[in-house]
SEMIGU-437848 format. One record per atom (N, C-alpha, C): residue number from 1; residue in three letters; x, y, z. Coordinates in pm, 1 decimal. Each point is the difference from the previous one (the first is absolute). Layout:
rec num NUM | residuo ala | x X | y Y | z Z .
...
***
This chain:
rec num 1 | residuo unk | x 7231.8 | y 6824.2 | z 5596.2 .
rec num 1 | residuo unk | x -92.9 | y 107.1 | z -29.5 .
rec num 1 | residuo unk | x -11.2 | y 91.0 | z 122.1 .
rec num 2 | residuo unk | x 18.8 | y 141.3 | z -27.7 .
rec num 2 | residuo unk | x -20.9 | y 107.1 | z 86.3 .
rec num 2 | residuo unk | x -126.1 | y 10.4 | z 9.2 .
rec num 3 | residuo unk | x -64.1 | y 38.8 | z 68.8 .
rec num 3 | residuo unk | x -129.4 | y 102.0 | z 18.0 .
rec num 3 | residuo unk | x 5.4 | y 77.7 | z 82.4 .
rec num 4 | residuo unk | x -0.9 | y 135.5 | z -93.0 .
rec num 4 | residuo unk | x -18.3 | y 137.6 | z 40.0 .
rec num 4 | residuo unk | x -149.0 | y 62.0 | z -69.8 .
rec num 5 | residuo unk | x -78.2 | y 92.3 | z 137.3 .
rec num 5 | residuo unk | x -148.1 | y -7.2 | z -54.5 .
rec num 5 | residuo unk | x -23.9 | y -27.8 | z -84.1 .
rec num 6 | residuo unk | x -54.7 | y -116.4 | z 50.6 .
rec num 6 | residuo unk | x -94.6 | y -99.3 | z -107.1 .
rec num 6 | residuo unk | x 40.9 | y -48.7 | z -128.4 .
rec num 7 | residuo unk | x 160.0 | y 60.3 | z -33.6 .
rec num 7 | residuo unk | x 30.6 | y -74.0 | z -119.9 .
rec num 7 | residuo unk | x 144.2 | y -76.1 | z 39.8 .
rec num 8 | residuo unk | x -5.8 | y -104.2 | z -107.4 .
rec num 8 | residuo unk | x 65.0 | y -125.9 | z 28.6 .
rec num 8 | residuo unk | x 94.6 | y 23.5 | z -102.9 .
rec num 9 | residuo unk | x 200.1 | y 48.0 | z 20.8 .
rec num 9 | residuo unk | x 49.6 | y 22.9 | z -31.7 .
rec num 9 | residuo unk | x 135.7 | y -139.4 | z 4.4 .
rec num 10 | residuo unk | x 42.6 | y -33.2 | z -108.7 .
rec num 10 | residuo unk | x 75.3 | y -65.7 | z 11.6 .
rec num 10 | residuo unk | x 172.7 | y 96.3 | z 52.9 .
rec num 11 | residuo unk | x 72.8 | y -120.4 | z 73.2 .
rec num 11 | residuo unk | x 142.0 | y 94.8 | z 40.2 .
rec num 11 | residuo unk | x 48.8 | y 35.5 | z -125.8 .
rec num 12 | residuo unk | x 9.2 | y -36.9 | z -151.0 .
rec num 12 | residuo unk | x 77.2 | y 43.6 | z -50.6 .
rec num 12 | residuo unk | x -39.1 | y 156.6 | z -48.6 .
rec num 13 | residuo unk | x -145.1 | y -11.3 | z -4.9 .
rec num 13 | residuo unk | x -119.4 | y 126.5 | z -43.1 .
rec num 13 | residuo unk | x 87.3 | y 124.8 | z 111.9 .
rec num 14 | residuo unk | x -18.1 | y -89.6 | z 123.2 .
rec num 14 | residuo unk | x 16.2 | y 121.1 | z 133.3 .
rec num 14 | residuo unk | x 106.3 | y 67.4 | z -17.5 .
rec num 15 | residuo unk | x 103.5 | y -118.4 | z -40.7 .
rec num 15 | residuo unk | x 177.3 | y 92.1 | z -1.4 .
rec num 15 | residuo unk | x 15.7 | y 76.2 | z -134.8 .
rec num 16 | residuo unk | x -69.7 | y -68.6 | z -121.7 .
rec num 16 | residuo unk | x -45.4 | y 123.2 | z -120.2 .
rec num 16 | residuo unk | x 3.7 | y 115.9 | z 37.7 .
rec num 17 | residuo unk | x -88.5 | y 42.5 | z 35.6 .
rec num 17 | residuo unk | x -93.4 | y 118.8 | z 51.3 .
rec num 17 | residuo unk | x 88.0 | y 51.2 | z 65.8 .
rec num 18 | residuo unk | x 72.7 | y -57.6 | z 128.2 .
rec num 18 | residuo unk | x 70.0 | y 103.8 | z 78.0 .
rec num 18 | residuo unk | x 106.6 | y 47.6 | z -31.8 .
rec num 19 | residuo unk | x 65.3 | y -77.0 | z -98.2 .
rec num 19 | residuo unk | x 135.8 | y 37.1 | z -59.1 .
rec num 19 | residuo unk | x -54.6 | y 128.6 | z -129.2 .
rec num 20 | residuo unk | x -111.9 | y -58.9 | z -45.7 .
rec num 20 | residuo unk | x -52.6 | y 162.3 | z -75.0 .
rec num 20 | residuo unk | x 0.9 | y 101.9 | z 88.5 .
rec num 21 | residuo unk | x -109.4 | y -0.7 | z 104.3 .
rec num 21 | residuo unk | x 16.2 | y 132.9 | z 75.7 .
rec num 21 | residuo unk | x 92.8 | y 19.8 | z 70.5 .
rec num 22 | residuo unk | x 133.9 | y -68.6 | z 0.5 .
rec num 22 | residuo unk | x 123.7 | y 77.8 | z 77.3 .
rec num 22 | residuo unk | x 62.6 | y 4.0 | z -142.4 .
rec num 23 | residuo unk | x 14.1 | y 5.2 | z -85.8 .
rec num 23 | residuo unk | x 49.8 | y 59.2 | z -144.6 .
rec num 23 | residuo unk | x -53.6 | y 131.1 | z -33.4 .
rec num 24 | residuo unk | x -120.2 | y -31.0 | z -12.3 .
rec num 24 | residuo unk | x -74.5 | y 142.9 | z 26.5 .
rec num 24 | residuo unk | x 25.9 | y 130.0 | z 60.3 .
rec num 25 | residuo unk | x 19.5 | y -44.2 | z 171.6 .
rec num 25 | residuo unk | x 45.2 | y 97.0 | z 110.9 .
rec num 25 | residuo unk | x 143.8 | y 31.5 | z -38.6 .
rec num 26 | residuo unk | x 95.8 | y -94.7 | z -4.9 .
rec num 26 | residuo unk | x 107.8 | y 65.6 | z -91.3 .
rec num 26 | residuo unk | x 12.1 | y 56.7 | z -79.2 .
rec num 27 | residuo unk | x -100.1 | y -22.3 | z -114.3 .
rec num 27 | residuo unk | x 15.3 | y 111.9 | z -164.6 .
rec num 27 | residuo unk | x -43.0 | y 126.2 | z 110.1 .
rec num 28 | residuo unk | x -70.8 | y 6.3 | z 63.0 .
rec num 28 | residuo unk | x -16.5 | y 195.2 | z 16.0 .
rec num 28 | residuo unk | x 82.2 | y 9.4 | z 134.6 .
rec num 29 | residuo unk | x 10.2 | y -38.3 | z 75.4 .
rec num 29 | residuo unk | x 143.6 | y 29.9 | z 146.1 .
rec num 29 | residuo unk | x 131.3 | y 53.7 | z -91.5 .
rec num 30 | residuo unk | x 68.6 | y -7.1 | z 129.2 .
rec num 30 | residuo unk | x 136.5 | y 115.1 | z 7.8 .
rec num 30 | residuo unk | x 68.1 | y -168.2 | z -50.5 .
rec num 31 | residuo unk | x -26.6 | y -101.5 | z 6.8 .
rec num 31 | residuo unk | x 56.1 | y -128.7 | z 14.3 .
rec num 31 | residuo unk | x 18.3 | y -6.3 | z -177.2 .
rec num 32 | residuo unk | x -46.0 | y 26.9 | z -63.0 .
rec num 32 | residuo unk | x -34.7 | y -25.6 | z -167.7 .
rec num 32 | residuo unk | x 171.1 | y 43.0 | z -26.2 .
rec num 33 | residuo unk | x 124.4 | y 63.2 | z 38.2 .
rec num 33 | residuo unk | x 82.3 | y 9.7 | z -32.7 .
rec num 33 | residuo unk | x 124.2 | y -137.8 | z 54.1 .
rec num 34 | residuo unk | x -66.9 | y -42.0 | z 106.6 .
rec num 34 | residuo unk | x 68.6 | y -111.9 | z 46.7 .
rec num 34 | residuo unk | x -77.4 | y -154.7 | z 19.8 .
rec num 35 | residuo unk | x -68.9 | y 9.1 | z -88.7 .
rec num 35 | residuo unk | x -87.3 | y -132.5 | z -54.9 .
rec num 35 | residuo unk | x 105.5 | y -105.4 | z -17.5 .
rec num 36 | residuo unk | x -86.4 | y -135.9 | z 46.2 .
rec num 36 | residuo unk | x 101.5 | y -94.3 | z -60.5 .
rec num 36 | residuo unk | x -18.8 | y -57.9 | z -152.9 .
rec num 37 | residuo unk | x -59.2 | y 95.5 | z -67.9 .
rec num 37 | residuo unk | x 28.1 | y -32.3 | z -152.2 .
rec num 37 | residuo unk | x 84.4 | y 57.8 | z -22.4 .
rec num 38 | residuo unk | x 15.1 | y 112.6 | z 56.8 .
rec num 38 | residuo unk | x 110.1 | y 76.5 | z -57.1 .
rec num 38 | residuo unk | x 135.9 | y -13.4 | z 28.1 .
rec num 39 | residuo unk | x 40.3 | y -76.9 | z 149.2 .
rec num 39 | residuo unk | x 121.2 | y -59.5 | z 44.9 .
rec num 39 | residuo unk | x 9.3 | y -112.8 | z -89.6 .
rec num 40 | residuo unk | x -93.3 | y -114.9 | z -41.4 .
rec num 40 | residuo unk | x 1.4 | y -103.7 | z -100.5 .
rec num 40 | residuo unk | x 77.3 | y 59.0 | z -128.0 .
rec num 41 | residuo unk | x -97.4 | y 128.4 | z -69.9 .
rec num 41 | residuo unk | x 75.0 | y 28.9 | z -131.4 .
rec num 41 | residuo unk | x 143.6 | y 57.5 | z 20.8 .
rec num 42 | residuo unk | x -2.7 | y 55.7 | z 114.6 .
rec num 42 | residuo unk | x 170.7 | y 43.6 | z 34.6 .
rec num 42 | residuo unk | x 84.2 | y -123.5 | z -29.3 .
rec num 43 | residuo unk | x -29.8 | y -60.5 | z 83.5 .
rec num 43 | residuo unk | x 88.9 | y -162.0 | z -10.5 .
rec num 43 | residuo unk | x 11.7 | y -41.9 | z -140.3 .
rec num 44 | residuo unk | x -98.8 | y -53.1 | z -102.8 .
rec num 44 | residuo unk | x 17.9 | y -41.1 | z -148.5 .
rec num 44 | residuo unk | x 51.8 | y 120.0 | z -117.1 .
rec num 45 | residuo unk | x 17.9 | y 147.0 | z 83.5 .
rec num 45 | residuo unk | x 54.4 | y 51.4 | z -95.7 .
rec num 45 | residuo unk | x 198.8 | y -19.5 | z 33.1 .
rec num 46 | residuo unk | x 2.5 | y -14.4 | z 108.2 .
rec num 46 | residuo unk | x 118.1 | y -13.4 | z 84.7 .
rec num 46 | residuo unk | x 83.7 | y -161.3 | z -73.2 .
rec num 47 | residuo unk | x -98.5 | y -53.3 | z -10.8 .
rec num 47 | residuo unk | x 23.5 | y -178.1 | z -61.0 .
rec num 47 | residuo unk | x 48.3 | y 3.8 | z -119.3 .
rec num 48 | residuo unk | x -112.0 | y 85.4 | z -77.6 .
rec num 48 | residuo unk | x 27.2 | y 18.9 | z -125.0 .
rec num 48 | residuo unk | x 108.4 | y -42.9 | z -96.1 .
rec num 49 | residuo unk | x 112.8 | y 41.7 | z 67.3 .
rec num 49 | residuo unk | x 141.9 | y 13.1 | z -107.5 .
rec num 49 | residuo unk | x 33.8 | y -133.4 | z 25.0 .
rec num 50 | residuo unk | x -56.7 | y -64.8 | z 106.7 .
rec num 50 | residuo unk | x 71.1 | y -147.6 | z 20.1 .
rec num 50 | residuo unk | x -90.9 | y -126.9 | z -64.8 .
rec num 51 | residuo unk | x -130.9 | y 44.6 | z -46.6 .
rec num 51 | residuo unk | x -50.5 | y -98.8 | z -66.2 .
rec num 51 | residuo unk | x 28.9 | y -37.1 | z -131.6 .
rec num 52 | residuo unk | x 16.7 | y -108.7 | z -47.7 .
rec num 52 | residuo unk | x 61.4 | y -83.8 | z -104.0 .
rec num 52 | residuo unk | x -123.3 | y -49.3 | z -51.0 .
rec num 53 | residuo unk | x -116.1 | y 1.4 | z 2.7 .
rec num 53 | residuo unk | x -105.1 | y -111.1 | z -25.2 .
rec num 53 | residuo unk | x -1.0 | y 58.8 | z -194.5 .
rec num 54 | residuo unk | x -34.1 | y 124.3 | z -0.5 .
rec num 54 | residuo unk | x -6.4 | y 98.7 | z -139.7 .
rec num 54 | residuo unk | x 82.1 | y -70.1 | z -101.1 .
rec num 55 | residuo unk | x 129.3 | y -39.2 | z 67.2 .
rec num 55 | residuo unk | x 148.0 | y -54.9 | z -95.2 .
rec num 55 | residuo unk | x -20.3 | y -138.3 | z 6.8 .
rec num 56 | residuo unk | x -82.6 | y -61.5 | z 55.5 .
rec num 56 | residuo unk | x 9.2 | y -119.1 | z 17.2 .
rec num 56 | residuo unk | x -128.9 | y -39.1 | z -131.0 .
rec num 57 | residuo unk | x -125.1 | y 63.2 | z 30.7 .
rec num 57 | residuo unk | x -67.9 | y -7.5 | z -119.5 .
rec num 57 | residuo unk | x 1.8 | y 68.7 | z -187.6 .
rec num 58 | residuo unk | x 113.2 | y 91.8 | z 65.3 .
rec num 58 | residuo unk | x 29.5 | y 73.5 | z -160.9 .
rec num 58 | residuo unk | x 57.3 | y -152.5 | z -59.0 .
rec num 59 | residuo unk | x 95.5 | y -58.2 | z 75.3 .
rec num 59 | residuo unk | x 117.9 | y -121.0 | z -67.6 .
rec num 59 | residuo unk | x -87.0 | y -110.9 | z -54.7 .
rec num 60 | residuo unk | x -134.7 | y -62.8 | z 89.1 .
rec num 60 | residuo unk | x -90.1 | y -58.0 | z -46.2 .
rec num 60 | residuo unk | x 1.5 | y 42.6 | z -134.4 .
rec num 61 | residuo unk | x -74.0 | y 87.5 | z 19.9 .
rec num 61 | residuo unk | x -119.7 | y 65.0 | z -147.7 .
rec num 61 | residuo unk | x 157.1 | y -41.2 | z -134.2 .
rec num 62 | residuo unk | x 89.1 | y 76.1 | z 36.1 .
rec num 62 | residuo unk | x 87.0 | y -39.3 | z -134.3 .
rec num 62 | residuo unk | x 38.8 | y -106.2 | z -15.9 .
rec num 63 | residuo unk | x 55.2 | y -94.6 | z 138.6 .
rec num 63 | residuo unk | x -0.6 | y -144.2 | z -97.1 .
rec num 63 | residuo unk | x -86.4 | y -88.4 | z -52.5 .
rec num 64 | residuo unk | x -154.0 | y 19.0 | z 6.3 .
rec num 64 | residuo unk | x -82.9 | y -24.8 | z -37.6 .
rec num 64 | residuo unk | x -19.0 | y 61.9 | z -150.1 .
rec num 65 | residuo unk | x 36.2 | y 134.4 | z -21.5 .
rec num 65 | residuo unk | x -24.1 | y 33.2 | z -182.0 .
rec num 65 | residuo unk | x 127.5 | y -73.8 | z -61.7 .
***
């Protein structure tokens, strides 16, 4: 447990919060174009053509009907 005036914050509460307000400061900064959500979605659109999981569950579903 943290305590910051007078209130008693657990660490997971504390790192909550701060990862909101540096999400925050990013949505309006010059940074909002080089976010790491947006390097993340770069990467899974980049993956994309190589994932098999889609073909792997279409084959399910039909040998099952």
């Amino acid at each position: 447990m943290i305590t910051i005036f007078g209130l008693k914050l657990t660490y997971e509460a504390a790192v909550f919060f701060a990862l909101f307000l540096a999400s925050e400061l990013i949505g309006v900064s010059k940074f909002k174009s080089n976010s790491v959500v947006q390097i993340f979605l770069k990467v899974v659109d980049l993956l994309r053509p190589l994932r098999s999981e889609d073909d792997k569950i279409k084959r399910i579903k039909d040998s099952i009907k």
